[in-house]
C-alpha positions in Angstrom: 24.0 -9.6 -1.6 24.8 -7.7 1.1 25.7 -8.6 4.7 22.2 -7.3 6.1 21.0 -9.4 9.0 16.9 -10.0 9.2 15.4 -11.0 12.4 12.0 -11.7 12.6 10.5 -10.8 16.3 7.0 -11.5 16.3 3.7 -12.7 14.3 0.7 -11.5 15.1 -1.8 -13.8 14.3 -6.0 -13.2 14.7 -7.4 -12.4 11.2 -9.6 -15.9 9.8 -8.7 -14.8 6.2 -5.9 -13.3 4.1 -4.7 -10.3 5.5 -4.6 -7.8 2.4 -3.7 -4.4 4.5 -1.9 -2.6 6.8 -2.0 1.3 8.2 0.0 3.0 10.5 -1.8 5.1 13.2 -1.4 8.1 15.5 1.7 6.8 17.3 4.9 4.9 15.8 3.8 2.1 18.0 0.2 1.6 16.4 -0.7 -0.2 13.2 -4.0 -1.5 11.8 -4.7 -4.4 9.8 -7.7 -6.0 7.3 -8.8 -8.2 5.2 -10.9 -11.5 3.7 -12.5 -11.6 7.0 -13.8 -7.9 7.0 -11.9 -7.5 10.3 -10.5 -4.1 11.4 -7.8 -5.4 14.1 -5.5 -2.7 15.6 -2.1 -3.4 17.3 0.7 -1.7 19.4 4.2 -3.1 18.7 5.2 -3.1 22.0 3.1 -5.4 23.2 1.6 -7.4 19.7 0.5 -10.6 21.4 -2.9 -9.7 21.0 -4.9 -7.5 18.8 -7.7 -5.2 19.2 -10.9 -5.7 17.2 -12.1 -2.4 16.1 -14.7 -3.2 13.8 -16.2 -6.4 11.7 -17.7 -5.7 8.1 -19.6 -8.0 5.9 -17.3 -8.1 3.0 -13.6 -8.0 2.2 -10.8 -5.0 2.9 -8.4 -4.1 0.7 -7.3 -0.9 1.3 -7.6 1.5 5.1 -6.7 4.9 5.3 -5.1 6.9 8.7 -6.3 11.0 8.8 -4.0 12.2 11.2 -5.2 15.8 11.5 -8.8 14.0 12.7 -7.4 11.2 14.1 -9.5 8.5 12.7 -9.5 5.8 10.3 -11.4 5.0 7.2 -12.0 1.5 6.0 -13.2 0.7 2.1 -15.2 -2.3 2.1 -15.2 -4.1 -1.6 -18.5 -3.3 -3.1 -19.8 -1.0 -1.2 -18.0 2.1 0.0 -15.8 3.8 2.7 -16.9 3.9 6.2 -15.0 6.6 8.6 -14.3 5.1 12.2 -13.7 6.6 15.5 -11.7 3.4 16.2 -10.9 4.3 20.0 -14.8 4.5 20.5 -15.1 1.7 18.0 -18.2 3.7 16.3 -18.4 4.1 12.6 -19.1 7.9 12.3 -20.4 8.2 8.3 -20.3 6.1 5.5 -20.3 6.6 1.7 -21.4 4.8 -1.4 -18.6 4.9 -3.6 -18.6 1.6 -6.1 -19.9 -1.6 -6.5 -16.4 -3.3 -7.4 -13.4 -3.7 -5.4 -11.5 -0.7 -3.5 -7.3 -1.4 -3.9 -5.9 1.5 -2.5 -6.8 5.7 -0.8 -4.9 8.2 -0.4 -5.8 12.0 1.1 -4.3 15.1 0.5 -5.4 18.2 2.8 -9.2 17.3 2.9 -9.4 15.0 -0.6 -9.7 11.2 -0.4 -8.6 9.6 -3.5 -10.1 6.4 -4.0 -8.6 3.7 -6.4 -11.2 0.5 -7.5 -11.7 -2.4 -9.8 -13.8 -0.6 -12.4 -11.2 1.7 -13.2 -11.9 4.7 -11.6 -10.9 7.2 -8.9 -12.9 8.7 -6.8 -12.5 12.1 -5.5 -13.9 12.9 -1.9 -14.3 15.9 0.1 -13.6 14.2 3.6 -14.8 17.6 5.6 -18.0 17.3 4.1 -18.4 13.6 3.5 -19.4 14.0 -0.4 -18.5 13.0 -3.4 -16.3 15.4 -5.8 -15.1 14.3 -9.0 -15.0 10.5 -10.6 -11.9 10.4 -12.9 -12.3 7.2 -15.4 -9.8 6.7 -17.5 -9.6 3.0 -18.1 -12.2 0.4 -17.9 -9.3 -1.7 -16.1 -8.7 -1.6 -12.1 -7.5 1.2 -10.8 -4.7 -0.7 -7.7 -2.1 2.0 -6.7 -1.4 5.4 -5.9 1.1 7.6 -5.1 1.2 11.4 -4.7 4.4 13.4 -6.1 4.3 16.7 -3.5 6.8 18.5 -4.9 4.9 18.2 -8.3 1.7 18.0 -7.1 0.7 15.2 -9.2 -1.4 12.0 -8.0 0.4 8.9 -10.0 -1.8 6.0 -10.5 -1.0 2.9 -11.7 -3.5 0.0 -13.7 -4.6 -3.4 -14.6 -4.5 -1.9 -18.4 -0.6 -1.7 -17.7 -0.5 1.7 -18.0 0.5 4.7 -15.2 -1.1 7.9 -15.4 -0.3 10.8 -14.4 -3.0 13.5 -12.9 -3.0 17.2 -11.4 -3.6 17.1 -7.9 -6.4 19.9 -7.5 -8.0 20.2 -11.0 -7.9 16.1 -11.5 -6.7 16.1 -15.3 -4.8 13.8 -17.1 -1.2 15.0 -17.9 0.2 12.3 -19.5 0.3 8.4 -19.4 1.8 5.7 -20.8 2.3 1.4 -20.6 4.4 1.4 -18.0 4.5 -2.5 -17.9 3.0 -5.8 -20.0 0.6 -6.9 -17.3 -1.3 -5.0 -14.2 0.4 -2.3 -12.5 0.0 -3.5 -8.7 2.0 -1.3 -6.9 3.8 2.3 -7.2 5.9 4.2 -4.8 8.2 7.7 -5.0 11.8 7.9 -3.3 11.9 10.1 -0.6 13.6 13.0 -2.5 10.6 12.5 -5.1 13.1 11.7 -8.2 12.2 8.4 -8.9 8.9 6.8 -9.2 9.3 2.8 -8.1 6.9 0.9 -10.1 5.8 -2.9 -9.7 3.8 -5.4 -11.5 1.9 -8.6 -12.2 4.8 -9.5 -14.9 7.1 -9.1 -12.2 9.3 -6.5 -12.6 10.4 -3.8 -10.6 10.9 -0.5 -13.1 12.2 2.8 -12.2 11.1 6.5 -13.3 12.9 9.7 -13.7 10.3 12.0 -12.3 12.4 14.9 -13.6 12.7 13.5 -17.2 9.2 13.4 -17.8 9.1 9.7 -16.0 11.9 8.7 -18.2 13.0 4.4 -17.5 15.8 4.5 -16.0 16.1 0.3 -14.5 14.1 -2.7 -15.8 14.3 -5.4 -13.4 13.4 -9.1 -13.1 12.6 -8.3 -9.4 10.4 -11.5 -8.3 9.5 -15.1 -9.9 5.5 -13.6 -9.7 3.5 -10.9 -9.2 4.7 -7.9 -7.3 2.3 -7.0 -4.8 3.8 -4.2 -2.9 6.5 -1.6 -2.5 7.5 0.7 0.8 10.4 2.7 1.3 12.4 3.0 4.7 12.1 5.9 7.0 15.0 7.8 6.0 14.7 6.3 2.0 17.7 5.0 1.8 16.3 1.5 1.3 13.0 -0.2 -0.1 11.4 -3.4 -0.1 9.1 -5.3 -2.2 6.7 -8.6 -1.6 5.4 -11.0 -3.7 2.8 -13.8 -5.0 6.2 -15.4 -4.3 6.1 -15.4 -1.2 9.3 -13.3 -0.8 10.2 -10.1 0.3 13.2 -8.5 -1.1 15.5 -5.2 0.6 16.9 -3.2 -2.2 19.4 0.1 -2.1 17.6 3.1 -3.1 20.1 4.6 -5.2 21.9 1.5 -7.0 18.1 -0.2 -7.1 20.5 -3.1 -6.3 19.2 -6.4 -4.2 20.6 -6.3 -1.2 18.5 -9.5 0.9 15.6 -11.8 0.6 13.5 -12.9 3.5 11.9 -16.1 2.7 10.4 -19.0 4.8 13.4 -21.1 4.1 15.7 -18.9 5.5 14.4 -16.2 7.8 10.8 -18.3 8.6 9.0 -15.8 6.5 5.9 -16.4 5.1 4.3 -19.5 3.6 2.4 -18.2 0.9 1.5 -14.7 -1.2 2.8 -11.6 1.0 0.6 -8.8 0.5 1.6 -5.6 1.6 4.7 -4.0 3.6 5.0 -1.4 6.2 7.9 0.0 7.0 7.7 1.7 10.2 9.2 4.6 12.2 9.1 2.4 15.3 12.4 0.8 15.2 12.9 0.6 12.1 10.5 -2.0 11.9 9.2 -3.7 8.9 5.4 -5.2 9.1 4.4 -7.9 6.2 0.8 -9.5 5.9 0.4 -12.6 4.1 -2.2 -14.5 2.9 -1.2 -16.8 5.8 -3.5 -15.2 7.7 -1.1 -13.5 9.8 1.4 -10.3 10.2 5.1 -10.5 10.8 7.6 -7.9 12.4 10.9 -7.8 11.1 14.4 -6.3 12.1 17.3 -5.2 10.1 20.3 -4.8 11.2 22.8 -3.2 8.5 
């Protein structure tokens, strides 16, 4: 363990319901944050003491997605479909049938929205002209996590089958896959030079890819006592976290993959029960964590 010091500064609290998500927005400062309750809240780090409802939907959110070059924000609600929100008017602007499962994760590339749900497939939109593209199903399992390899221009996405596929970008086929881990594939995540593909699981462990030996294991490790639920690298990449149905998060070294801190309840008042998902910000070099608490905290690091 290294000699890191964690301060928490703030917890902003709100939400009725686990909070499963969280999005940066237009300025370093901004975040936004759903979940059980159907709540879109939106917050400035300066001043997080109280949130801004931007928009209450009748079922779950699991995953929200910031388009910078339109400067709006679209929300997936769980068995419906996507809804695109000019948030600073608070007006939903279209919305889209997608699924009748769950929606874990988006992701857009120039004007394609990739869309990850429960019955195993992604969904391919054309966000200029609001309409559905391509559906790739490959797996009858979940579809939870994706990641997109630039350099490469592959869209890796990981499953509750326990296996990671690998896809071209533009003409959306498969180009290889294979079980990655021995339960669901919850969360994956690229270094910032793109080498290595981070990989977490329901069994727990935190794996590690050579992108440039065909996604060759290079680590195996025991990372968390449960499920891994999330991983998000640090602005410059020289550092990455993961949280937990443990209730933990964990600081680890990007290029040793070593453990460097845990941030716990005990310890550092962390959170009391299943953290969710991480954001590690440009603001600061702030670290956001929501919890099934109900609420969001704001970390510092000091190294």
């Amino acid at each position: 363990m290294s000699n890191i010091q964690v301060n928490k500064l703030h917890s902003l609290t709100g939400h009725r319901d686990c909070v499963y998500t969280i999005q940066s927005g237009k300025e370093a400062n901004t975040l936004f944050s759903a979940g059980g309750d159907g709540m879109v809240v939106r917050w400035n780090m300066e001043h997080p003491e109280i949130g801004e409802l931007i928009a209450k939907l009748p079922n779950s959110i699991y995953a929200l997605h910031y388009l910078p070059k339109i400067d709006r924000l679209i929300v997936a609600q769980n068995f419906e479909g996507i809804h695109l929100l000019d948030y600073s008017k608070k007006k939903e602007l279209s919305s889209l049938k997608l699924t009748t499962s769950y929606i874990f994760d988006m992701l857009s590339h120039d004007n394609h929205l990739f869309v990850a749900s429960g019955d195993g497939v992604v969904t391919v939109v054309d966000v200029d002209k609001w309409k559905i593209l391509d559906r790739m199903e490959y797996s009858e399992k979940s579809a939870r996590s994706m990641t997109i390899h630039k350099q490469r221009n592959e869209l890796i996405v990981g499953y509750s089958d326990n296996f990671i596929r690998v896809f071209d970008l533009w003409d959306h086929r498969m180009k290889q896959e294979w079980k990655a881990h021995n339960n669901s594939v919850f969360s994956v995540a690229l270094s910032g030079d793109e080498r290595y593909l981070i990989t977490g699981s329901r069994d727990a462990h935190l794996k590690v890819w050579d992108t440039t030996l065909g996604y060759a294991l290079v680590e195996d490790i025991v990372a968390h006592m449960y499920t891994i639920n999330h991983i998000a690298f640090s602005p410059n990449s020289k550092h990455f976290v993961t949280c937990s149905m443990d209730k933990s998060i964990k600081v680890w070294d990007s290029e040793e993959f070593r453990l460097l801190k845990v941030i716990d309840k005990a310890r550092h008042a962390g959170h009391g029960t299943s953290v969710n998902k991480l954001l590690w910000t440009s603001f600061n070099n702030q670290l956001v964590s929501a919890s099934d608490d109900r609420a969001l905290s704001i970390w510092e690091f000091i190294f």
